[in-house]
Backbone as JSON, one array per atom type, in Angstrom:
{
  "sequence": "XXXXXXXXXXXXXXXXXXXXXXXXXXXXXXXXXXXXXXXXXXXXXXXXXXXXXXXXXXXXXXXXXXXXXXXXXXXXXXXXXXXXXXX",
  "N": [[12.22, 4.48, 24.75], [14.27, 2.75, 22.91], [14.07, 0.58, 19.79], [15.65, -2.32, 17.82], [15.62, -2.77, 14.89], [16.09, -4.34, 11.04], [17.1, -2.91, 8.67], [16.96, -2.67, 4.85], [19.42, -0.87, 2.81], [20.74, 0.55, -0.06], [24.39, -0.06, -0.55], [25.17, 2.63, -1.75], [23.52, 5.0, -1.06], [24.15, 4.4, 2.01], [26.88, 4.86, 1.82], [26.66, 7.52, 1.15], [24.86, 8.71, 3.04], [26.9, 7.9, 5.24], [28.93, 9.98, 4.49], [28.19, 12.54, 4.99], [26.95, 12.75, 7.36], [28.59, 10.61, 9.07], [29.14, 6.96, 10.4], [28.48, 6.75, 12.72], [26.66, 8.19, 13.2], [24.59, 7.63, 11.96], [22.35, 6.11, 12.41], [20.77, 7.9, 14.13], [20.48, 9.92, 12.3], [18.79, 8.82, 10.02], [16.42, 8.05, 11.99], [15.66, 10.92, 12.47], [14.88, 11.39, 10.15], [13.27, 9.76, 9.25], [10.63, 10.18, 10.84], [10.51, 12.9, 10.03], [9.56, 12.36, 7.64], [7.05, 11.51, 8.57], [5.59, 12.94, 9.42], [5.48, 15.11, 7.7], [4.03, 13.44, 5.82], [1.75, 12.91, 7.67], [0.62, 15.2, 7.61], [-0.31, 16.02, 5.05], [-2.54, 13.83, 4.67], [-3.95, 15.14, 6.6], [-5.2, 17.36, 5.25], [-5.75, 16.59, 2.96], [-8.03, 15.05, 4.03], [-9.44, 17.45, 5.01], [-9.82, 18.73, 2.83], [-12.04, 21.03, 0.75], [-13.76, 21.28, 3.02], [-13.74, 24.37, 3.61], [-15.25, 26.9, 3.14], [-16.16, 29.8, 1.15], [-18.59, 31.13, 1.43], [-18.5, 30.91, 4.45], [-16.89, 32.87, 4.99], [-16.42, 35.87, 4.58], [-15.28, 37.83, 4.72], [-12.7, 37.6, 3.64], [-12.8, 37.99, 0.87], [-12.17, 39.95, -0.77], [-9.47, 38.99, -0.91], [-6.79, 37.31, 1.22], [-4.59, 38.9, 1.75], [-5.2, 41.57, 1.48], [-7.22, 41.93, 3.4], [-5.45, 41.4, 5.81], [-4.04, 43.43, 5.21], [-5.66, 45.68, 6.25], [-6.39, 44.85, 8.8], [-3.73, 45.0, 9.61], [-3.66, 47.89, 9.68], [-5.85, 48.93, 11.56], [-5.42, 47.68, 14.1], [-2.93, 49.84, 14.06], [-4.34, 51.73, 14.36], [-5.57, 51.39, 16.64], [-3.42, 51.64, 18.6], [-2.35, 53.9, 18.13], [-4.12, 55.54, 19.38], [-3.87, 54.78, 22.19], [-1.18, 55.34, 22.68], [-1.38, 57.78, 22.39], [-2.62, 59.04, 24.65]],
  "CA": [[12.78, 3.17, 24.52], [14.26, 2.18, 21.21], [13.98, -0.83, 19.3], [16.42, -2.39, 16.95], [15.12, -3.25, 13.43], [16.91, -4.78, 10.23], [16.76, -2.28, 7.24], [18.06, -2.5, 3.99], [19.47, 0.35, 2.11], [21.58, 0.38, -1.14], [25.73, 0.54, -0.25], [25.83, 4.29, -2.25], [22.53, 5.28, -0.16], [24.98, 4.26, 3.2], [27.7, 5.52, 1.78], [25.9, 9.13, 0.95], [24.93, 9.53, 4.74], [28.01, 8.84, 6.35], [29.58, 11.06, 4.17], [27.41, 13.44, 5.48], [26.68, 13.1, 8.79], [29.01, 9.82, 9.54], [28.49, 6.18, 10.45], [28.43, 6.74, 14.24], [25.41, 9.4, 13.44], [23.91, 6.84, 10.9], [20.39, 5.77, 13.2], [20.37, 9.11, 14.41], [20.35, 10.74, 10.82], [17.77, 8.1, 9.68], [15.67, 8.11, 12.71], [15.39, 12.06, 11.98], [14.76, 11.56, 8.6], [11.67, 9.09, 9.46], [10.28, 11.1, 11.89], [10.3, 14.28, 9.11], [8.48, 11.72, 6.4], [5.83, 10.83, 9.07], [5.43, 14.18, 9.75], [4.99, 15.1, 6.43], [2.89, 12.47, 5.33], [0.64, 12.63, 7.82], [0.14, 16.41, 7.0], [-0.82, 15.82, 3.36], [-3.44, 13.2, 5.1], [-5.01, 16.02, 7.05], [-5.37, 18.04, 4.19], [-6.98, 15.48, 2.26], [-9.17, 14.89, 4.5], [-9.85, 18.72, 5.29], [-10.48, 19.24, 1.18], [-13.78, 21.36, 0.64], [-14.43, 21.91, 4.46], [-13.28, 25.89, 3.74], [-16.3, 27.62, 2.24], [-15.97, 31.53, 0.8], [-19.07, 32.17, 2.23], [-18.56, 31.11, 5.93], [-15.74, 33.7, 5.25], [-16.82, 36.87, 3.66], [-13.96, 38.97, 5.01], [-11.86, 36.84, 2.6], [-13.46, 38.69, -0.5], [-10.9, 40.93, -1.76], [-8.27, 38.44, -0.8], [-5.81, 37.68, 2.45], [-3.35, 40.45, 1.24], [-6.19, 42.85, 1.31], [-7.79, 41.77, 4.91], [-4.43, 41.35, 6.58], [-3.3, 44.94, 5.41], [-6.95, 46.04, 6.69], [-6.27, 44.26, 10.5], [-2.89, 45.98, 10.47], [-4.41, 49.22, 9.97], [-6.57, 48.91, 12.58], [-3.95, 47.72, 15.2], [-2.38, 51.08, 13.97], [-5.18, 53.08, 15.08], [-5.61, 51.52, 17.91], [-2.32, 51.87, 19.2], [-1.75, 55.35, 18.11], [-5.34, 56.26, 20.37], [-3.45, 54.4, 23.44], [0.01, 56.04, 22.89], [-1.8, 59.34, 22.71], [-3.19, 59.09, 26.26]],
  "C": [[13.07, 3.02, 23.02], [14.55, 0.54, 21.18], [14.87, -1.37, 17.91], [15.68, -2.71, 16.01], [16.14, -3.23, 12.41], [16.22, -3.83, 9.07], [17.28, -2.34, 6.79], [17.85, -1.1, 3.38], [20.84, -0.3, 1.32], [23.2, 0.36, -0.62], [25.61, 2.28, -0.59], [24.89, 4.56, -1.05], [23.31, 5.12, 1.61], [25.8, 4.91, 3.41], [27.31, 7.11, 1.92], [25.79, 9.94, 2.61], [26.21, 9.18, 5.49], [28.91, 9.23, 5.8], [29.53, 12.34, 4.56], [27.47, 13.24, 6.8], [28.05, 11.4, 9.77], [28.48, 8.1, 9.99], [28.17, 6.24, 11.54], [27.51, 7.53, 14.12], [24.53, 8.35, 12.6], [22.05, 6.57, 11.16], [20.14, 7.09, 13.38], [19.86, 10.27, 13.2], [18.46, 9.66, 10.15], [15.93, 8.48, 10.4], [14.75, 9.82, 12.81], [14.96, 12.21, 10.77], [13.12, 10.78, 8.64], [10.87, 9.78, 10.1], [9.61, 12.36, 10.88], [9.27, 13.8, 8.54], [7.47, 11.63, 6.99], [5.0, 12.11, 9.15], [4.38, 14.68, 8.59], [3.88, 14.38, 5.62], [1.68, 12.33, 6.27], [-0.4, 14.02, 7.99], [-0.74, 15.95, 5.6], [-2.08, 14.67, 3.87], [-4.49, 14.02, 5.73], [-5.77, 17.16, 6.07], [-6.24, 17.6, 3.72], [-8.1, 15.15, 2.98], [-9.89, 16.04, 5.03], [-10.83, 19.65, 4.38], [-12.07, 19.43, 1.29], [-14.2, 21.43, 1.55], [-14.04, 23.81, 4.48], [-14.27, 26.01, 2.19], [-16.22, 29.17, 2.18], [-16.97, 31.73, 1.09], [-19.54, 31.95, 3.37], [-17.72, 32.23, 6.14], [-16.04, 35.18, 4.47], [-15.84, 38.01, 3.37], [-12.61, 38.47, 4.08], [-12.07, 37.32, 1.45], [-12.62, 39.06, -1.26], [-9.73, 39.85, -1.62], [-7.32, 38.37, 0.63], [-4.82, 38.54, 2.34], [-4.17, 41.03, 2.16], [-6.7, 43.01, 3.0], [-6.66, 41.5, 6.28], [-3.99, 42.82, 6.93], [-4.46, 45.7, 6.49], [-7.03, 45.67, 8.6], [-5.03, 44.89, 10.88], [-3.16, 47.14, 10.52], [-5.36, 50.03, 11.08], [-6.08, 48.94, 13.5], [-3.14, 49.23, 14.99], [-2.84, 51.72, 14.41], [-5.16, 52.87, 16.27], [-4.19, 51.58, 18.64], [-1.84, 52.93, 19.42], [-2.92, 56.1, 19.18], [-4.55, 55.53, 21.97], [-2.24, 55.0, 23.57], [-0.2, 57.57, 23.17], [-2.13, 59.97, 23.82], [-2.09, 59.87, 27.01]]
}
């Protein structure tokens, strides 16, 4: 269901999007555009409220670095794949 609502925005700011996307796309461009910000913003909220729950030593395998322990898990997957192709 949508709901109408009265927003202002500047003329250039009007003008700008339906230069871009048109006035007949105008809610639709917006409504996508709000949608992104909420998105967004309510990322950066989980975060913040996540801050300092990730401790280096519930994680130990983290030591050298995620490079280091990534290359180290594909290496592994290598072996094991090459011991199942060998069969």
């Amino acid at each position: 269901m949508n709901k109408r609502t009265h927003v202002v925005l500047s003329e250039q700011l009007v003008k700008d999007i339906d230069a871009i996307v048109g006035s007949r796309q105008r809610s639709s461009f917006l409504t996508q555009a709000a949608e992104r910000e909420l998105m967004r913003l309510r990322q950066l909220k989980a975060l913040k409220a996540a801050a300092g729950s990730w401790k280096d030593k519930d994680h130990p395998e983290l030591k050298g670095g995620a490079a280091k322990w990534v290359t180290k898990l594909r290496s592994q997957d290598e072996k094991r794949f090459q011991k199942v192709t060998a069969r």
